[in-house]
N, C-alpha and C positions, 0 to 999 in steps of 0.2 A: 725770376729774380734770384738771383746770388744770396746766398745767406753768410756773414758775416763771423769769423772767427768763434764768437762767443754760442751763438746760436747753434753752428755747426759743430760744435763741442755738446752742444745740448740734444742734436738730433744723433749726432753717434751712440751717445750713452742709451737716449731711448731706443735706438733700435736693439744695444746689447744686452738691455731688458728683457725686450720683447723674444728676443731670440734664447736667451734664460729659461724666461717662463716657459717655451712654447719645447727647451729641451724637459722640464718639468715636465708637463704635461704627457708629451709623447713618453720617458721613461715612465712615470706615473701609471699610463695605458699600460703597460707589460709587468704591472706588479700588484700583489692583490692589494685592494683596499687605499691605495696611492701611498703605500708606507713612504716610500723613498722618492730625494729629491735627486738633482742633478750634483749633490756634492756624496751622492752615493758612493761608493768602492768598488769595484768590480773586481773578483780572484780569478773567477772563469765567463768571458762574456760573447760565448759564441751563436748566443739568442741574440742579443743585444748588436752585437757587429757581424754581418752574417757573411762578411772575408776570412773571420775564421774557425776555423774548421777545429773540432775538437776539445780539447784544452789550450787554455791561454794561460798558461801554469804562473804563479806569480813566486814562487820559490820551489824547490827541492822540499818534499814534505822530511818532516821528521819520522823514522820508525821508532815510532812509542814500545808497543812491547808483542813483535814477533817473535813466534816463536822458535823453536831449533829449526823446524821445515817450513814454518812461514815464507812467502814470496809474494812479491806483489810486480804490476809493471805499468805503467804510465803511456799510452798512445792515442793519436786523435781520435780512437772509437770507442775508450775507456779504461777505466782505473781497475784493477782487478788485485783481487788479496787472493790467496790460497793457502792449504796446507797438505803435507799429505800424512797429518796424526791419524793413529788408531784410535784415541780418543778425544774428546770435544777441548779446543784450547781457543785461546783469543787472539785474532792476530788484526792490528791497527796500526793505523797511520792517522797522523794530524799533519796539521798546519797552522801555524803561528800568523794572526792576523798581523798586519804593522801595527796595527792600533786596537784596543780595546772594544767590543761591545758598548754600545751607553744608551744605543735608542732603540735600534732593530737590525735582526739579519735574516737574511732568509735564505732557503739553501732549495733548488730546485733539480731533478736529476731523477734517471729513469733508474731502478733499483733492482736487484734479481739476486739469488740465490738458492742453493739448497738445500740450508739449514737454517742460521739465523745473519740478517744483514743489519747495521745502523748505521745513524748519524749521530753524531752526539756536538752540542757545545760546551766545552770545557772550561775549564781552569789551566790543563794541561796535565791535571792528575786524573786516576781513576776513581779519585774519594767524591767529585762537587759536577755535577751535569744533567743536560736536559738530554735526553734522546727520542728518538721516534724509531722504532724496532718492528722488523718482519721477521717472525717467529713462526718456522713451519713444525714444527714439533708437535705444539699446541693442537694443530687439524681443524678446530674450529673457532679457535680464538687469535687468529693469526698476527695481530697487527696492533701496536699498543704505543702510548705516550709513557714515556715516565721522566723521573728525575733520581739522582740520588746526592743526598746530603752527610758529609763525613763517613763515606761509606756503608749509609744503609737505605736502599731502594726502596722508591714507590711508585706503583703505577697510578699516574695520573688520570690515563683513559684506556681502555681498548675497546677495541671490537670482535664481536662475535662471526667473524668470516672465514671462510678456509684458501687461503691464497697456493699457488702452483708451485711447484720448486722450478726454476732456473724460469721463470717468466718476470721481463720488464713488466713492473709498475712505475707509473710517472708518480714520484712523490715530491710535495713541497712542505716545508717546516717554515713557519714562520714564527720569531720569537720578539713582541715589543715588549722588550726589556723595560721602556719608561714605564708602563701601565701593566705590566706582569701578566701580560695575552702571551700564549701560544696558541697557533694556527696550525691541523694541518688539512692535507687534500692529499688523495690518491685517484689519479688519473682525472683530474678536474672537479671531484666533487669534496668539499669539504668534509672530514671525517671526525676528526678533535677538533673545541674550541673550548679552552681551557684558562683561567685564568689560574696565577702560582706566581706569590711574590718571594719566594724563597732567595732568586741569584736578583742581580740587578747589571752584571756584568762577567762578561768572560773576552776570553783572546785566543782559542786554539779552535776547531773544526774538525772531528773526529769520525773518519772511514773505517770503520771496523765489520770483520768476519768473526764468526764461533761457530765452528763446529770442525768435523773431525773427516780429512780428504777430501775436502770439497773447496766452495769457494762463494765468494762475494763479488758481484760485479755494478759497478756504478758510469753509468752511458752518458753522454749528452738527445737532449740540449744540459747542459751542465751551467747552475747558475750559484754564484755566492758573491751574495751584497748585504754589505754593511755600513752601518752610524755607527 
């Protein structure tokens, strides 16, 4: 039996429900904890779309503050900083959300270097951030959470590990800004779980190297989503 204008307007919508929910659901699966909905953001989503390859760049980053021999280069196999200082300098890049931080972001991506690598979520300054840091200096204490407020650092967690120089870790940062969790995981197992109601919001993504001739390398799967 034909179903009637009215009706037919009523089975469209349910199905673009059911088809809603059921993209929910399935992003949901690929993210810890179901943070994120279908009105998520995607920067880099080459987990997520598996046509493509690499980076799915969503702007030109900003160079924050490299320095005189800083260099970095952008290809579908990764993001790379270096420098070639005789001594230890900082060389970074971010990215300007379109929109603000309010509920959660999370940042997925295999991690290596031979001195020190992070992430950080910003403000866009170096005064106000969360980061998760590989520290090979350290030898046994390699791998830490921190934040810093108006320029003065605290580490939130670390651990007592000795991690490899130029070896991919798969690390994920998870921050629900509504409820003041950070999460993180190194190669699948939860490592930090931290609550800190310090930020409540930020808008930049921060790739940074430190250290002196060397370099930071950041690989896919490469993942950054936000509320």
């Amino acid at each position: 039996m034909a179903l009637n204008p009215t009706e037919l307007a009523k089975a469209i919508k349910k199905l673009e429900t059911e088809i809603a929910e059921g993209v929910k659901v399935n992003l949901g699966s690929n993210w810890k904890n179901n943070y994120f909905t279908q009105n998520a953001r995607f920067l880099f989503a080459n987990v997520i779309d598996t046509s493509q390859l690499g980076f799915k760049a969503l702007g030109t980053p900003d160079v924050e503050n490299l320095s005189a021999s800083g260099q970095y280069y952008i290809s579908v196999d990764e993001l790379k900083i270096w420098n070639s200082e005789s001594s230890n300098a900082t060389d970074s890049l971010h990215f300007k959300l379109p929109s603000p931080i309010t509920k959660h972001v999370y940042v997925k991506c295999k991690m290596a270097t031979d001195y020190e690598c992070n992430i950080k979520f910003t403000d866009g300054t170096e005064d106000n951030w969360y980061r998760v840091v590989i520290y090979l200096p350290n030898s046994s204490n390699d791998f830490h959470l921190q934040k810093c407020v108006n320029g003065s650092i605290t580490t939130l967690a670390s651990e007592g590990v000795d991690l490899s120089a130029r070896t991919d870790y798969l690390i994920e940062f998870l921050w629900d800004a509504e409820n003041g969790i950070l999460k993180v995981w190194r190669d699948g197992s939860l490592i930090f779980n931290v609550q800190d109601t310090e930020f409540n919001t930020f808008d930049y993504i921060n790739f940074v190297y430190y250290g002196a001739g060397g370099y930071a390398r950041y690989r896919p799967p490469i993942i950054i989503t936000w509320e």
